[in-house]
C-alpha positions as CSV (number, residue, x, y, z in Angstrom):
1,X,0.0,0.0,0.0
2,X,0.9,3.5,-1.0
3,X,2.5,5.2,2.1
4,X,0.8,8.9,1.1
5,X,-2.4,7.1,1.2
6,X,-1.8,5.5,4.6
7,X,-3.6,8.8,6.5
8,X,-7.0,7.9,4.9
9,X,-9.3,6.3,7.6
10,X,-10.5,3.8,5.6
11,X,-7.1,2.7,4.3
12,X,-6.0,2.0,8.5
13,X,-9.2,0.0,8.9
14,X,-8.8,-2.0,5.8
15,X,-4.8,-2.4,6.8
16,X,-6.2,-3.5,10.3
17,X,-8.5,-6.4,8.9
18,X,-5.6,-7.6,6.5
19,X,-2.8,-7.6,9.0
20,X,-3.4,-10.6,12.0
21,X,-2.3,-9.3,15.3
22,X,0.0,-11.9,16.9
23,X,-1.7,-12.1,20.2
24,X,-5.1,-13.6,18.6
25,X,-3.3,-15.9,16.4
26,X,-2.3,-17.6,19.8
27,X,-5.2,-17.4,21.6
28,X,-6.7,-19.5,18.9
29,X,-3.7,-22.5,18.8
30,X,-4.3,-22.4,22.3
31,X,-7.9,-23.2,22.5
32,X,-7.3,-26.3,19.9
33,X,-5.1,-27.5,22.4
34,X,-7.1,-27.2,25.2
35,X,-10.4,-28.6,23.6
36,X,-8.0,-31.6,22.3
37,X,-7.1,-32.8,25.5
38,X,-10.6,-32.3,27.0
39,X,-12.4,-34.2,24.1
40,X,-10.3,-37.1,24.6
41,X,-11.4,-39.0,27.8
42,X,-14.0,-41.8,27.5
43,X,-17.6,-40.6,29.2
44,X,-21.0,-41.2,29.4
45,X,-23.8,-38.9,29.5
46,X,-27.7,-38.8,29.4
47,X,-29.3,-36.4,27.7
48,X,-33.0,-35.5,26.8
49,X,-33.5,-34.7,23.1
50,X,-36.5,-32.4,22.2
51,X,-37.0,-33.2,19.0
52,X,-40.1,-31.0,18.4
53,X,-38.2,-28.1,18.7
54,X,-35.4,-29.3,16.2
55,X,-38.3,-30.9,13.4
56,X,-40.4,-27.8,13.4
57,X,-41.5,-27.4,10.2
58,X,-40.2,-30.2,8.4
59,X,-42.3,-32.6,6.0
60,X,-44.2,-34.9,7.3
61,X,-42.7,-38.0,5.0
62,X,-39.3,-36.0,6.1
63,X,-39.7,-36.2,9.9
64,X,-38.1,-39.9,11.1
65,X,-35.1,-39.2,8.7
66,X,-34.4,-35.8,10.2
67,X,-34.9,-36.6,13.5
68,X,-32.2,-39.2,13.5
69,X,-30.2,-36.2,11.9
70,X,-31.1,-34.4,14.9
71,X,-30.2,-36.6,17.0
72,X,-26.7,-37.2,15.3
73,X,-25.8,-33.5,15.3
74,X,-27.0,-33.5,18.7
75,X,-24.3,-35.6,19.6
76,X,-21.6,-34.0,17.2
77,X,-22.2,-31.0,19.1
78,X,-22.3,-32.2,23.1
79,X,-19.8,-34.9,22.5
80,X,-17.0,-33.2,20.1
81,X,-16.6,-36.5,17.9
82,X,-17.4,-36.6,13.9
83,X,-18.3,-40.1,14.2
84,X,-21.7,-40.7,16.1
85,X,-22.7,-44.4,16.1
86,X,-27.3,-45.0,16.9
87,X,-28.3,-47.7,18.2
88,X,-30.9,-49.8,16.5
89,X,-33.3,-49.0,19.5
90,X,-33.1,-45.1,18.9
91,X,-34.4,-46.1,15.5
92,X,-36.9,-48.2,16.3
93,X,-38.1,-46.0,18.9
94,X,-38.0,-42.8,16.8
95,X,-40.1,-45.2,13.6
96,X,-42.5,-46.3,16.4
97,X,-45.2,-44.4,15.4
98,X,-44.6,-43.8,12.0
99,X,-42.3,-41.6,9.9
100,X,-44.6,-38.4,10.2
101,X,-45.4,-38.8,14.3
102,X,-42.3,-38.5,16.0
103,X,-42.2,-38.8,19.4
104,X,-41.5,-35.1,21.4
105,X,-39.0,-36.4,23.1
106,X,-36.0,-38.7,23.5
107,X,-33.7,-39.5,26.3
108,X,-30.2,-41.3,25.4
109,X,-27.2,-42.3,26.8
110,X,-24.3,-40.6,24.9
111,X,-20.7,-42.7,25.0
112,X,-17.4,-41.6,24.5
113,X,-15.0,-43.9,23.3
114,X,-12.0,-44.8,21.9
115,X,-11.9,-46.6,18.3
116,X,-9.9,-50.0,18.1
117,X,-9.9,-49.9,14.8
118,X,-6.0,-49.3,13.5
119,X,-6.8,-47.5,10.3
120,X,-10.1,-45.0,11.9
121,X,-9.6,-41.7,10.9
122,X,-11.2,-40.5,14.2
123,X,-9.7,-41.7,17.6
124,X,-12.8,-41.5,19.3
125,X,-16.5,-41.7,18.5
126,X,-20.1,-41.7,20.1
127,X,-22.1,-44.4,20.9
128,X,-25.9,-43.6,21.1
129,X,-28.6,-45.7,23.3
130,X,-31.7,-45.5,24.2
131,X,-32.4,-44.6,27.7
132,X,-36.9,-45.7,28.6
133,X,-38.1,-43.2,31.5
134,X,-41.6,-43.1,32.2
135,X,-41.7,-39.1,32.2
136,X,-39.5,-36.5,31.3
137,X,-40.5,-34.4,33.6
138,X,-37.5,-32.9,36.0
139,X,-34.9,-35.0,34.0
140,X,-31.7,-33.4,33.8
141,X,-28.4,-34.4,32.1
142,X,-26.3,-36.3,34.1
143,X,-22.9,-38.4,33.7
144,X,-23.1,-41.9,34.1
145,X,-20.8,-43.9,35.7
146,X,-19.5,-47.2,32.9
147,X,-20.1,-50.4,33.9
């Protein structure tokens, strides 16, 4: 940049954007880090799904199919792992009445764990099971101790 046109105000903003200041640069390595090492420990967690909230508006012939996307990204998101693994019973509970009535609600069991597998891209993934209250009233998450 021209340095006669550096006194312009909106050349020093634009020079701001381009230019990274250090300090955030490591700000950001460091929170990589820190998530890296927290994501990595094998834990289990119930968790109540609404899925009402999350299929609002969908299609009716739509509604099982997304709701196991829900409940995938769901997952992805609390967990920190790409690779989220449903049990069969989530799927037959979520199809139980039908692809257009979904249940409102869905309470799993959300497990860390490692992958045995030599050649998985992922080192961990999530394991998702199917967790039969009788109400979800006053649930909260809480972490469950492995067997």
């Amino acid at each position: 940049i021209n340095a006669e046109y550096m006194g312009t105000p909106v050349l020093r903003v634009l020079v701001a954007y381009l230019i990274p200041k250090k300090d955030t640069m490591a700000k950001k390595t460091d929170n990589k880090q820190k998530k890296a090492s927290r994501s990595e420990d094998v834990v289990s967690r119930e968790y109540t799904v609404n899925l009402h909230k999350r299929l609002h508006g969908v299609t009716f012939k739509k509604k099982a199919p997304r709701a196991l996307g829900a409940i995938r990204k769901f997952a992805q998101e609390v967990m920190g792992t790409e690779d989220v693994r449903i049990d069969t019973l989530v799927n037959k509970f979520v199809w139980s009445r039908g692809v257009r009535h979904v249940p409102v609600r869905v309470r799993v069991r959300l497990h860390r764990r490692r992958n045995e597998e030599e050649d998985a891209e992922n080192k961990l993934y999530t394991h998702v099971t199917l967790v039969e209250v009788p109400s979800f009233k006053n649930l909260e998450t809480k972490v469950v101790k492995d067997e």
